[in-house]
C-alpha positions as CSV (number, residue, x, y, z in Angstrom):
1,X,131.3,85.4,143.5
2,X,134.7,86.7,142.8
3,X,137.5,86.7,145.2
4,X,137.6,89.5,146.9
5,X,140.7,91.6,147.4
6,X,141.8,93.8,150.4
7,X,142.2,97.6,149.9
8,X,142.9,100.7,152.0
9,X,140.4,103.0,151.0
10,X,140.6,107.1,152.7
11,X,137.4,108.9,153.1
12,X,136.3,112.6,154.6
13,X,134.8,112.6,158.0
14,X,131.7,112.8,156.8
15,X,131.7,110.1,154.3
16,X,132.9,107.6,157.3
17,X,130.0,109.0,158.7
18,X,127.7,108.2,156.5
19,X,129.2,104.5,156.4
20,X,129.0,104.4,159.9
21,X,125.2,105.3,160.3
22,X,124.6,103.1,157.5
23,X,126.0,99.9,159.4
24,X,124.2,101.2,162.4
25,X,121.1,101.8,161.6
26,X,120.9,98.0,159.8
27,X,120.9,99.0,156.5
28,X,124.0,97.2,155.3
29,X,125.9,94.2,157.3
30,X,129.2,96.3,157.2
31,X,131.3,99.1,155.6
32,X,132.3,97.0,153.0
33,X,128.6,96.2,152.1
34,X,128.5,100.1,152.1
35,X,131.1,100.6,149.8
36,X,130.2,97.7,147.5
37,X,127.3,99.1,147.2
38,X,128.4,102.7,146.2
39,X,130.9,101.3,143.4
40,X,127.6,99.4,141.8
41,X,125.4,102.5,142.2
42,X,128.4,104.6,140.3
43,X,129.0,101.5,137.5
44,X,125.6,101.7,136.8
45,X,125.7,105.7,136.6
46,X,128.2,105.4,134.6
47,X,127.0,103.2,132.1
48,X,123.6,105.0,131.6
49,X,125.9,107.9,131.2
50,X,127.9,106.0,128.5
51,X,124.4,104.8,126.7
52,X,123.2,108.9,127.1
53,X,126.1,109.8,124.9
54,X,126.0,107.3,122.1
55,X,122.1,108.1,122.0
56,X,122.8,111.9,121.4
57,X,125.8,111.1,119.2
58,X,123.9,108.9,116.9
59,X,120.9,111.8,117.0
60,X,123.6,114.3,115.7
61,X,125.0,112.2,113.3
62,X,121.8,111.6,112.0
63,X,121.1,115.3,112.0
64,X,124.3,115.8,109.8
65,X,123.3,112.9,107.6
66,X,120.2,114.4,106.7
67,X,119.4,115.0,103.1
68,X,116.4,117.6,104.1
69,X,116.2,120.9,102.8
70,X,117.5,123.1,105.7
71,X,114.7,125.8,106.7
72,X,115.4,129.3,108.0
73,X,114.7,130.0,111.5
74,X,111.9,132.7,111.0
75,X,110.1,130.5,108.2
76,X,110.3,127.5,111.3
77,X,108.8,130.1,113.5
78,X,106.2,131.4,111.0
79,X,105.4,127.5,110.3
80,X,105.0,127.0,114.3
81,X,102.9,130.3,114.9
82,X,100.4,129.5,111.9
83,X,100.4,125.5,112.9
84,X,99.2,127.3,117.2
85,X,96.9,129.7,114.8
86,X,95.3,126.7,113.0
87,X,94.5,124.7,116.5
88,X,93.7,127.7,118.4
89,X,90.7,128.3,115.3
90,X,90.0,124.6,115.6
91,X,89.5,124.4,118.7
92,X,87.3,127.3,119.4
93,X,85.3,125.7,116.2
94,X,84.9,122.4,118.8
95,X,84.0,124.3,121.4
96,X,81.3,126.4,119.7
97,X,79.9,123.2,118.8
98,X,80.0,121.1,121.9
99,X,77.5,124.6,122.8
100,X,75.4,124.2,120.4
């Protein structure tokens, strides 16, 4: 374990609060615990937040990077309504038949 190192730390009323009932209700040995404790919970916040951001960076890059031919919106939504048109017939074609 590292050596530790003394700071003066300020918090609202209701933060020391929260320490306090934290310490008194057994779930940590003492404020520092508490605080320890916070500072991992935000590090690790903050390093999913870090991996979030490269993720949806390297999507958009890939977005720009692709060679595919760009559609227009209405043929997309023209694609989509005849792909819900196609399953819609399907399935009433599997349902007629589990009838039978």
């Amino acid at each position: 374990m590292e050596a530790a190192e003394k700071l003066s730390v300020t918090v609202t009323p209701a933060m020391a609060r929260t320490i306090r009932e934290r310490v008194e209700d057994g779930s940590f040995g003492s404020a520092s615990e508490v605080i320890r404790a916070a500072l991992h919970a935000f590090q690790c916040e903050e390093e999913e937040h870090a991996e979030r951001m490269a993720s949806i960076r390297a999507r958009v890059k890939a977005s720009i990077e692709d060679t595919r031919p760009a559609i227009p919106l209405n043929e997309a939504i023209d694609r989509v309504k005849d792909r819900i048109s196609q399953l819609a017939r399907d399935n009433d074609k599997s349902a007629s038949r589990r009838r039978s």
